[in-house]
C-alpha positions in Angstrom: -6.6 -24.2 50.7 -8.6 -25.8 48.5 -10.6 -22.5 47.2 -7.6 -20.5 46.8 -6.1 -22.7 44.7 -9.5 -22.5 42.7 -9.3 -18.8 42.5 -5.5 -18.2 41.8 -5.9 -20.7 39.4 -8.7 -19.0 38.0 -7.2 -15.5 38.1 -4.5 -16.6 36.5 -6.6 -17.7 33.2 -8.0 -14.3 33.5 -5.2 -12.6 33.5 -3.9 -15.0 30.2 -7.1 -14.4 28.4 -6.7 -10.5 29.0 -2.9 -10.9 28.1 -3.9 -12.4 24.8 -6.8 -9.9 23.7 -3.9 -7.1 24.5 -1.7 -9.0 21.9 -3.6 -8.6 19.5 -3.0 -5.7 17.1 -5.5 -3.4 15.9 -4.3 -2.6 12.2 -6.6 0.9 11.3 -7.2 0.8 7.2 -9.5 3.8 6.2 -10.7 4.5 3.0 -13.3 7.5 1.6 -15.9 5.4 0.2 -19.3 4.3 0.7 -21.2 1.3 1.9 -21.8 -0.4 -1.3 -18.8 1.2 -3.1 -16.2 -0.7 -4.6 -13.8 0.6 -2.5 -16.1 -0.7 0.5 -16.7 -4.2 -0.9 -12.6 -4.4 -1.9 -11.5 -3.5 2.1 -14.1 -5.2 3.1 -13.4 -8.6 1.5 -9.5 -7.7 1.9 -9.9 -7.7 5.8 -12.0 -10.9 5.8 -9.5 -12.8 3.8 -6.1 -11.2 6.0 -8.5 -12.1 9.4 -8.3 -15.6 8.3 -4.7 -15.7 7.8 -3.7 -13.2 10.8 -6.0 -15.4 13.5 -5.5 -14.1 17.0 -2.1 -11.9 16.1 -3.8 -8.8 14.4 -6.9 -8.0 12.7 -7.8 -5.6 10.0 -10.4 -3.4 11.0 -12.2 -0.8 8.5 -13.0 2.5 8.2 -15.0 4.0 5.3 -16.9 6.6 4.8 -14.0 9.3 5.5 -14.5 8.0 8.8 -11.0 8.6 9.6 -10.5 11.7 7.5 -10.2 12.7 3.4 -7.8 11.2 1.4 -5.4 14.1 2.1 -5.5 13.7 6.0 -5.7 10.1 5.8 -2.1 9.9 4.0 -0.7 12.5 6.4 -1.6 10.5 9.4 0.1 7.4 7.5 3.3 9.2 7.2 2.9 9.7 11.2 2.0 6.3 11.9 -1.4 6.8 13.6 -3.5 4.7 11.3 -1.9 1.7 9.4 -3.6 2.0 5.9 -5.5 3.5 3.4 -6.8 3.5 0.0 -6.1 6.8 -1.8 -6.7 7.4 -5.6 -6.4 10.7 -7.1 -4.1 12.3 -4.9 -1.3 10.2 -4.9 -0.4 12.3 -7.9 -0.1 15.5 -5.7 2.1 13.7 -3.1 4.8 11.3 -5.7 4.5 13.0 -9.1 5.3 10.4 -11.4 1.6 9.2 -10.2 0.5 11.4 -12.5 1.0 9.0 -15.4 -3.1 8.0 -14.2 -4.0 11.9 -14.8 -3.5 11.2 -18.5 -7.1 11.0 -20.0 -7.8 8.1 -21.9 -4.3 6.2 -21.2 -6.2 3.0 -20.1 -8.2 0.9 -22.4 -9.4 -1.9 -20.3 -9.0 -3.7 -16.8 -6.1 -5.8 -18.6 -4.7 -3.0 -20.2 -4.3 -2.1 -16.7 -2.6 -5.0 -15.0 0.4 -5.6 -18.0 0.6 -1.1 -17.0 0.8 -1.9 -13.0 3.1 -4.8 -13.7 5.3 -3.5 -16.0 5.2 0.4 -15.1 4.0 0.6 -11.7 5.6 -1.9 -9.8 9.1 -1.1 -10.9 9.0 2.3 -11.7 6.0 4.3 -9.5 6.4 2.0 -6.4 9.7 2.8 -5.1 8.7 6.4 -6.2 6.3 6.6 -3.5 8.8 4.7 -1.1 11.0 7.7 -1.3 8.2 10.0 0.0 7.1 7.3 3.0 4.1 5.3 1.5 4.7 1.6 1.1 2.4 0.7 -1.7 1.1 -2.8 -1.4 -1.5 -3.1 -3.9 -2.9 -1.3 -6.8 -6.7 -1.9 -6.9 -9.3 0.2 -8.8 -11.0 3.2 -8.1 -12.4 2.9 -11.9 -13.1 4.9 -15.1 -14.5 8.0 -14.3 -17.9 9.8 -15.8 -19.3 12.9 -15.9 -22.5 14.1 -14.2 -24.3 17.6 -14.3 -27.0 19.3 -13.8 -27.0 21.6 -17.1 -26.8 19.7 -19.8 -25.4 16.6 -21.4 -21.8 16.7 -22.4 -20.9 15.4 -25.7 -18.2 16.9 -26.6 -15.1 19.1 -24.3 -16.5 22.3 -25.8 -20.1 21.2 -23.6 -18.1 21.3 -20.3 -17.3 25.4 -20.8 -19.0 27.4 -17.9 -19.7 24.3 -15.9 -18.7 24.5 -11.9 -17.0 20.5 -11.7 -15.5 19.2 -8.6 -12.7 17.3 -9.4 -10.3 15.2 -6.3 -7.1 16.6 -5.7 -4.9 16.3 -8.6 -2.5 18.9 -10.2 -3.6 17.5 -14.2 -7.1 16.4 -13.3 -7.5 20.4 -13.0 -5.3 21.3 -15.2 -7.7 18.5 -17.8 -10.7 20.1 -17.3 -9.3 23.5 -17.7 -8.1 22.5 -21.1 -11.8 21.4 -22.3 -13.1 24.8 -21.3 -14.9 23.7 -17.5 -14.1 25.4 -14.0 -12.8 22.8 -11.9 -12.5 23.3 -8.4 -10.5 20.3 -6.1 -12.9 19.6 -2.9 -12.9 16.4 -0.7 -15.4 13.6 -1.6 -17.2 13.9 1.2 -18.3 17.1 0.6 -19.5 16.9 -2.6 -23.2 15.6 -2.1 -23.7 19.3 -0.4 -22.1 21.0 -3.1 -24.1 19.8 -5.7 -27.4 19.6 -3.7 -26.7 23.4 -2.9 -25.5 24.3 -6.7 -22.1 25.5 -5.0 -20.8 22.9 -8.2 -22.5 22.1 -11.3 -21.3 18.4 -11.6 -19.0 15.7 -10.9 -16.4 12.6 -12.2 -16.6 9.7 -11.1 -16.8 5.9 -11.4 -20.4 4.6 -11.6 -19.3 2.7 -8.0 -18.6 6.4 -6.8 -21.4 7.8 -7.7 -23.8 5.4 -7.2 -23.5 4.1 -3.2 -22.9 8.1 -2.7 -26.6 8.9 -4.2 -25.5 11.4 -6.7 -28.2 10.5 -8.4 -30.4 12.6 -6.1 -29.0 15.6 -6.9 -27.4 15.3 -10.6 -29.5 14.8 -13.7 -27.2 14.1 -16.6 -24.6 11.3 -17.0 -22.3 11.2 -19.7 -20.0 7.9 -20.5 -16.7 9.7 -21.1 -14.7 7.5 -19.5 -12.0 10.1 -19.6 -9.3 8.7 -17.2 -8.7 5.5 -15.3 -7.7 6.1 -11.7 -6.0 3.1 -9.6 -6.8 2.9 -5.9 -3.5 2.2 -4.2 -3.2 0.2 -0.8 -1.1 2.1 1.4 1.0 1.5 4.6 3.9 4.1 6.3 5.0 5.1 9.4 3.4 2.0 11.3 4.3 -0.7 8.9 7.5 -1.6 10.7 6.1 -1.8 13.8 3.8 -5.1 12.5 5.9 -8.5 13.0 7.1 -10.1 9.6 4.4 -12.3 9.4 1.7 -9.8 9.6 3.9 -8.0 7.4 3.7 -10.7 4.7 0.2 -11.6 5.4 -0.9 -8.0 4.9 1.5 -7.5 1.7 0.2 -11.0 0.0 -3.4 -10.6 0.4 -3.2 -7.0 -0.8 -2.0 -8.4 -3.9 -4.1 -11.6 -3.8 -6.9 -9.0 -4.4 -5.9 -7.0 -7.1 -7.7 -9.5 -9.8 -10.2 -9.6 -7.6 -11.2 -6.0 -7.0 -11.2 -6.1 -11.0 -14.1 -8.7 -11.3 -16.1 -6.9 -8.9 -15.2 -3.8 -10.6 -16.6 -4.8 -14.1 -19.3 -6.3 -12.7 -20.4 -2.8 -10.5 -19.9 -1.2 -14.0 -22.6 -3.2 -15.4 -25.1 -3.0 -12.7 -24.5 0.3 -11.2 -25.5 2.1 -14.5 -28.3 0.6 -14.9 -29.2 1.0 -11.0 -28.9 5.1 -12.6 -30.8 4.6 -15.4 -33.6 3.4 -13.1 -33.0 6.2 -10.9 -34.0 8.7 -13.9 -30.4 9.6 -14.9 -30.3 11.0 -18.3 -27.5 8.8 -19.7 -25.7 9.9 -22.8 -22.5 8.6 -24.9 -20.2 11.3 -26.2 -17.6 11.9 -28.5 -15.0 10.5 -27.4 -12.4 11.4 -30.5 -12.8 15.1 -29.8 -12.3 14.3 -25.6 -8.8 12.4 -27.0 -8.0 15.2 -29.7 -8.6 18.3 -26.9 -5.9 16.0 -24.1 -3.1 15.7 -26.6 -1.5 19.4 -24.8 -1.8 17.6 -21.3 0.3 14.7 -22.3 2.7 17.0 -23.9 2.6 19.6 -20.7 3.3 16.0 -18.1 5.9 14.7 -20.0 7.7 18.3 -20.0 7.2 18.3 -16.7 7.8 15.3 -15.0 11.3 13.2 -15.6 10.7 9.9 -17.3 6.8 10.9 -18.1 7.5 10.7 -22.0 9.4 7.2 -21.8 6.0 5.9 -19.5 3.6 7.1 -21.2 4.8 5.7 -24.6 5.4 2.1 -22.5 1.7 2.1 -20.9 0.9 3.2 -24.6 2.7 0.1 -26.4 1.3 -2.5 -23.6 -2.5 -1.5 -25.2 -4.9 -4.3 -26.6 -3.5 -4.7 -30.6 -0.3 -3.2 -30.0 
């Protein structure tokens, strides 16, 4: 009697401890980034800090890398609920529109430049937006201010980029940008663009230095030039699955995601800093350029977004008034 009291006892902790690891949720956030990037460091340190808080209901696992797709695929399978998150840039402008305020070259000054923009313009105005189409924005983060590589020549001025093969992410006015200053822009998923510049299929790039750095451009691009031409958010996404999570994963999720939008910023400006001279060291030739004839050549693409999008002209002069010494 004695010994099957011992084992029901026994198989009934087993069958607790199973019971309890099938509670606990699996919430999929994917991302296109690569070890070392800062949108790898920023999902990494978000899912340490919502572990801590979740404990044994749910945990955040990562996937970078494109492991779980492109930015495109990743935000279709968010509408149908079969990953949780993800941490698009770029193309949110295809999918909500008004997005497209982040298309407008040299809109953003500075990090907090940014943050009076995402309170004042995103949260109330482009966040609901993107609730309409099925994405729950939880966060704006930073994919960062984007640069130019090549392998022709430096670019100092728009009129350098004419001829040049550039893949650009997927974004109606990114394109529509680089048409303007004279370059051939084609739209191709990040993780194909090592190939297509180690190939020549593309002549260069834009990215942030925390892009282009962990993803070893460097290898196969030989000029960079500091245009800083547009700013481009990363948002933190949920959909489909979101209501599935229990309020205080919910909340957990939603807090952290904006515990770390200050956060991503430091480790932003501080990846600025160290990453170009990481490319310097790699033998990048790095140049400055002209960046009143880059602002004089974008006037007809903040004219053309404001035509074409409701409400553009009234944000872009708001983001434009919230700028350092207005």
């Amino acid at each position: 009697m004695r010994v099957k009291q011992l084992l029901a006892a026994a198989l009934l902790a087993a069958t607790g401890m199973v019971t309890q690891a099938a509670a606990q949720t699996e919430i999929k956030f994917g991302h296109v980034g690569e070890p070392g990037s800062l949108f790898d460091q920023s999902a990494t340190e978000f899912a340490k800090r919502a572990n801590e808080k979740l404990g044994d209901k749910a945990k955040v696992v990562v996937y970078g890398s494109s492991q779980l797709g492109d930015d495109k695929s990743m935000l279709q399978k968010i509408k149908l609920g079969t990953i949780d998150m993800a941490l698009p840039s770029t193309i949110m402008s295809s999918m909500v529109p008004v997005f497209g305020l982040f298309e407008m070259p040299y809109l953003v000054h500075d990090r907090e430049h940014m943050g009076r923009i995402r309170d004042e313009i995103v949260t109330p105005t482009l966040v609901p937006e993107a609730e309409k189409a099925g994405y729950r924005v939880l966060g704006v983060w930073e994919n960062g201010f984007r640069q130019i590589t090549n392998n022709a020549h430096p670019i100092n001025t728009p009129a350098d980029l004419k001829g040049i093969k550039l893949r650009v992410p997927s974004g109606e006015w990114r394109v529509k940008m680089f048409q303007s200053y004279g370059a051939s822009p084609s739209p191709m998923s990040f993780s194909e663009v090592f190939v297509a510049l180690q190939t020549g299929v593309m002549d260069g790039q834009e990215n942030p230095y925390a892009q282009i750095y962990p993803s070893r451009f460097y290898e196969v691009q030989k000029y960079l030039s500091k245009s800083n031409h547009v700013y481009t958010p990363g948002y933190v996404v949920a959909g489909r699955s979101w209501d599935k999570f229990d309020p205080e994963i919910q909340q957990v999720l939603q807090d952290t995601a904006v515990e770390m939008q200050d956060v991503v910023y430091e480790i932003a400006a501080g990846l600025d800093t160290d990453l170009l001279q990481k490319l310097t060291e790699e033998g990048m030739e790095v140049n400055e350029v002209d960046t009143a004839a880059f602002v004089e050549a974008s006037k007809p693409i903040y004219d053309e977004f404001a035509a074409a999008i409701p409400g553009a002209a009234e944000m872009i002069a708001k983001a434009q008034s919230l700028a350092p010494g207005q």
